[in-house]
C-alpha angles and dihedrals in degrees: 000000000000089000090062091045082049100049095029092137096040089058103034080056087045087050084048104046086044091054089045089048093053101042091045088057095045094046080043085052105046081044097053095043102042104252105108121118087241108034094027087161109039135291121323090255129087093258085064087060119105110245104255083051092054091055094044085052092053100047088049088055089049097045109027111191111238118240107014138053100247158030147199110245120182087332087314113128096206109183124190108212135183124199108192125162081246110058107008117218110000110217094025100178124057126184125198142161121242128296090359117147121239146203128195116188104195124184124182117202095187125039134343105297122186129209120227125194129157123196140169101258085046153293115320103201129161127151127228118225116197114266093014123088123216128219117218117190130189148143111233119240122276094245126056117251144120128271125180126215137201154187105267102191119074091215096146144345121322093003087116088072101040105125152159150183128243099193114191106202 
């Protein structure tokens, strides 16, 4: 016991490490297997994708639909948005059916953007960083409805009011 009152400090740092170190590989852990609240399933990079979504992403890449944003690939709704100071969310409606999966490819050409849904099974949240684009991937909800979505970072002006509509038909 006086080693404890002596080295009160040493071992209250030791408890603490040893808390931090518990709660960051269990945060490294929901992130990397898809079970976090934010990245539910998987990272915001390709690699994060399942794999049916991967192949529908490359084959959007491949093959880009002319005149619109977006395209239905083996059941996959993959959409290719675009969040600039200018012009906000483009496209800033989406329309999908139930319980489709979907892909949003957003890019942001300017400053760090972020991506806010929330849904009924849970929040849907990934930032943007300039150059690189981020892949969101979710199954819309089992019953129609709409759901708005917004920017969620306050990185310049307007972005505040930057949002869109995910309708479920």
């Amino acid at each position: 016991m006086s080693f404890i009152k002596e080295h009160a400090e040493l071992v209250w740092f030791v408890i603490m490490l040893t808390l931090v170190a518990i709660f960051s590989g269990w945060n490294i852990y929901g992130v990397t297997h898809g079970t976090s609240t934010s990245y539910r399933y998987g990272l915001p990079c390709f690699s994060g994708l399942p794999q049916q979504a991967q192949q529908a992403v490359l084959y959007f890449d491949s093959h880009p639909p002319s005149g619109q944003p977006y395209e239905v690939i083996n059941g996959i709704l993959v959409v290719n948005m675009t969040i600039t100071q200018q012009n906000g969310f483009v496209p800033n409606l989406i329309i999908t059916n139930t319980s489709e999966p979907v892909v949003i490819i957003l890019n942001s050409p300017q400053v760090i953007t972020g991506f806010y849904l929330r849904l009924p099974d849970g929040v849907v949240q990934v930032n943007a960083v300039p150059g690189t684009p981020s892949y969101i991937y979710f199954v819309t909800p089992s019953a129609p409805g709409n759901f708005t979505w917004r920017d969620s970072e306050y990185s310049a002006y307007n972005f505040s009011y930057f949002n869109g509509t995910l309708e479920v038909i």
